[in-house]
C-alpha positions in Angstrom: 113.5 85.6 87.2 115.8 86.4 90.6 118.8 88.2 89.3 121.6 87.6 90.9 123.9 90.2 91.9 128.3 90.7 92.1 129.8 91.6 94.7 130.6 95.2 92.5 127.1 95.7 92.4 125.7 94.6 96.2 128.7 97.6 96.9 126.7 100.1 94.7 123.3 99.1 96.4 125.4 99.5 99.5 126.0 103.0 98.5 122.0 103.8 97.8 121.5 102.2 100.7 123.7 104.3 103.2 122.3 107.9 101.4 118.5 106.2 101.8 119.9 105.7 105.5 121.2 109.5 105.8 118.1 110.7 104.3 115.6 108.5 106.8 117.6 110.3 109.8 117.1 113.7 108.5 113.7 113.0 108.7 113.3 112.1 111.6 114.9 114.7 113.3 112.5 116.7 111.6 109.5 114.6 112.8 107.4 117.1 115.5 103.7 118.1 115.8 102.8 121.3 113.4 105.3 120.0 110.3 103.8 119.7 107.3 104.4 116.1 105.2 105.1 118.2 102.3 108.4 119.8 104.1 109.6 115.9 104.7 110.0 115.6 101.1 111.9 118.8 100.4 114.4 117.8 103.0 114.9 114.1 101.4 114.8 115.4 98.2 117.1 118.0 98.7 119.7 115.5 100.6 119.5 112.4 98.0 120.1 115.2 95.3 123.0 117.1 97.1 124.7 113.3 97.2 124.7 113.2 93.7 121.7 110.0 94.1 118.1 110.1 92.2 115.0 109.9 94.7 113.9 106.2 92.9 110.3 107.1 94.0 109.8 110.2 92.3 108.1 109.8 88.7 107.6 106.1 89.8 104.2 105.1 87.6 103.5 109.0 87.5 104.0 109.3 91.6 104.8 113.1 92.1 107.2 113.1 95.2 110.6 111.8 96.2 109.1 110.4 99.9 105.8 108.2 101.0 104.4 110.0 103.8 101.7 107.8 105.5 99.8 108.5 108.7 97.7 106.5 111.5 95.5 104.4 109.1 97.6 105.0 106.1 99.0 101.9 104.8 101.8 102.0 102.7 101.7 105.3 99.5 100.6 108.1 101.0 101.2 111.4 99.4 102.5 114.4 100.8 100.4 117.6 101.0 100.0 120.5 103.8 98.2 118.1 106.2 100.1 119.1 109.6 101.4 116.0 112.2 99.5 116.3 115.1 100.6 114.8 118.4 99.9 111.1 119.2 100.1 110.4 115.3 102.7 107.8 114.0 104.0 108.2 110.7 105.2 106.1 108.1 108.2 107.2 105.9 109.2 105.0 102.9 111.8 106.3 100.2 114.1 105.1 98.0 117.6 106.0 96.5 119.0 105.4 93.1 122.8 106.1 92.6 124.9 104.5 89.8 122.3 102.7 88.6 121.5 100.5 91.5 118.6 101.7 94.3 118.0 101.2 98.2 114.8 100.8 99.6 114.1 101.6 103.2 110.8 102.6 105.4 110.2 103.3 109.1 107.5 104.5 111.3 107.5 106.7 113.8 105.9 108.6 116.7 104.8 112.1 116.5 105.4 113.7 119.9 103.8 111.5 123.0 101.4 108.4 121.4 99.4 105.8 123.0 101.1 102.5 124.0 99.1 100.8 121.8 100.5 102.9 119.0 104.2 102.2 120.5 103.5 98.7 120.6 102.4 98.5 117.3 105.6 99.9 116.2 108.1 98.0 118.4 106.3 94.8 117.4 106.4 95.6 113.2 110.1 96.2 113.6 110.5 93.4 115.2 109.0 91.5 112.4 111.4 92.6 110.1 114.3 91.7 112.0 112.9 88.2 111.9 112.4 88.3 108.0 116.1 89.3 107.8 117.0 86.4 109.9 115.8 84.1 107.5 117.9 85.7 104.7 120.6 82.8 104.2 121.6 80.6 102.0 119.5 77.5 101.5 117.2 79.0 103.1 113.4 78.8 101.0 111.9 82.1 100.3 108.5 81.2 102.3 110.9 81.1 105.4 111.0 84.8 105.1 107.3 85.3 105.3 106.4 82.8 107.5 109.3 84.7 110.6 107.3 87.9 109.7 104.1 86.1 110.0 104.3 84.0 112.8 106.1 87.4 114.8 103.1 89.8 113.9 100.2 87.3 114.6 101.5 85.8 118.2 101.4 89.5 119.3 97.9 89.7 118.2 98.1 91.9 114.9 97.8 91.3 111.4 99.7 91.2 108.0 98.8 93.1 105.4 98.7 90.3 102.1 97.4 93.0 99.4 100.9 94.4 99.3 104.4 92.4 99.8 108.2 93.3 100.0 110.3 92.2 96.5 113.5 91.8 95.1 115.5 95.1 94.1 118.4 96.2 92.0 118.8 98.0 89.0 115.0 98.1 88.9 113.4 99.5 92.4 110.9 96.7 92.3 112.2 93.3 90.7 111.7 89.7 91.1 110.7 88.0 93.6 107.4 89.0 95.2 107.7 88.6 99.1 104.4 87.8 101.0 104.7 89.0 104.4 102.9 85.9 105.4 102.9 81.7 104.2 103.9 77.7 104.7 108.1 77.8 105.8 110.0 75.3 102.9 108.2 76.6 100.0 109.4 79.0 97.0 113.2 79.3 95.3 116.0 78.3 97.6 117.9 81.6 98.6 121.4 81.7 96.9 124.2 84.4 97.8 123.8 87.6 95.5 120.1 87.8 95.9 119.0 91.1 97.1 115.6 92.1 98.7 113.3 94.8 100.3 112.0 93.2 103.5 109.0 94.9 104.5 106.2 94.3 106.9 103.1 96.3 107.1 101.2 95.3 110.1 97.8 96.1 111.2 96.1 96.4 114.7 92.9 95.2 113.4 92.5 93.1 110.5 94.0 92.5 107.2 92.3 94.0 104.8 93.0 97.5 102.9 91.8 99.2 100.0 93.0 101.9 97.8 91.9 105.9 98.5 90.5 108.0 95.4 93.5 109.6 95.2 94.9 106.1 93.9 97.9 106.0 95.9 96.9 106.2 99.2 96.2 102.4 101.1 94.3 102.7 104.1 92.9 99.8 106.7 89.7 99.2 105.7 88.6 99.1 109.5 90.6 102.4 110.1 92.9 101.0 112.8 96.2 101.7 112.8 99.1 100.1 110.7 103.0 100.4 110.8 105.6 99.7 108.3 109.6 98.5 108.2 111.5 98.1 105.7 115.4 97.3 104.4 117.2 96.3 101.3 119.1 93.2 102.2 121.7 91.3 100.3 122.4 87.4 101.0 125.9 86.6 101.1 127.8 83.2 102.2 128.4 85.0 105.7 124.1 85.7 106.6 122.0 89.1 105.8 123.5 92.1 105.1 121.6 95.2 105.7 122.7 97.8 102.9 120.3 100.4 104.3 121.7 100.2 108.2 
């Protein structure tokens, strides 16, 4: 079931949302070759705690950090440890925010130091595919219009969508009703109403599709070992188009 949510409580998400936001530049700034991943989630955790917010992800099925910290081939869950950026990697942060009772979700990659164009490219073009996911966020709208932007963006540029994992809808709960495919047939699924709120989120591949899960049980990985990126925002759908409450 979508729950749909007031106009009080998109302004609380909106609040998650903007310390998620605070939090995602912090890290970034700390983003250089020689930092440990570890040291990115003391600094969020430290911030979403000083703003009186709850890191969502921390205790999340038994996870055991506030941050995801994935590298290179790293999908989506990675874990953070002492493992040191090295130049030319790109990294994937996803975290989330719970204040009030109401969470933000939000992810981005980024370059460590100087990388390849390739790497660049790959980012640029998974961004990209979430701006044309939020695009499709408006009333009337069907819910396979979402995947199908995302899709169509990410596979005309030559890459691939992960389908193992998909964006969802978010609220009191970090992960709720629906499940988003980042891929499918436009028309199909509920029509999108004002008050429905979603994470938007895109993990795109420079080779194929597929991924699997580490021993560690957290960690997704390509299984061809190419690289993948990852975008993501919490997005509410109101009468007047998206609204980004992690901008």
């Amino acid at each position: 079931m979508i729950i749909l949510k007031s106009k009080e409580e998109i302004f609380l998400m909106r609040k998650a949302g903007k310390i998620a936001a605070e939090t995602m530049k912090l890290i970034k700034k700390a983003i250089r070759p020689g930092v440990e991943t570890i040291y990115l989630d003391k600094i969020a955790e430290k911030f979403i705690l000083s703003q009186g917010a709850r890191p969502s992800f921390k205790g999340y099925r038994g996870f055991p950090f506030s941050i995801c910290t994935s590298l290179n081939e790293e999908v989506v869950h990675g874990i953070p440890s002492h493992r040191r950026l090295k130049e030319g990697d790109i990294i994937k942060i996803d975290l989330g925010v719970e204040v009030d009772g109401y969470n933000g979700d939000l992810a981005s990659s980024f370059p460590v130091g100087k990388v390849s164009e390739e790497a660049f490219r790959l980012i640029r073009v998974t961004k990209e595919a979430l701006e044309m996911g939020i695009s499709q966020c408006i009333p009337g709208n069907h819910l396979s219009d979402i995947s199908y932007a995302i899709q169509s963006h990410t596979e005309k540029n030559g890459y691939s969508v992960v389908r193992q994992f998909v964006g969802h809808g978010i609220g009191q709960a970090i992960h709720e009703d629906p499940q988003i495919p980042n891929f499918g047939t436009p028309g199909k699924g509920p029509r999108l109403e004002e008050g429905m709120v979603f994470a938007l989120e895109p993990m795109v591949n420079l080779g194929q599709s597929e991924v699997e899960i580490l021993s560690d049980n957290w960690t997704v990985v390509t299984c061809d070992r190419k690289l993948s990126a990852h975008f993501e925002h919490t997005v509410a759908i109101t009468s007047h188009g998206p609204l980004i409450l992690t901008a």
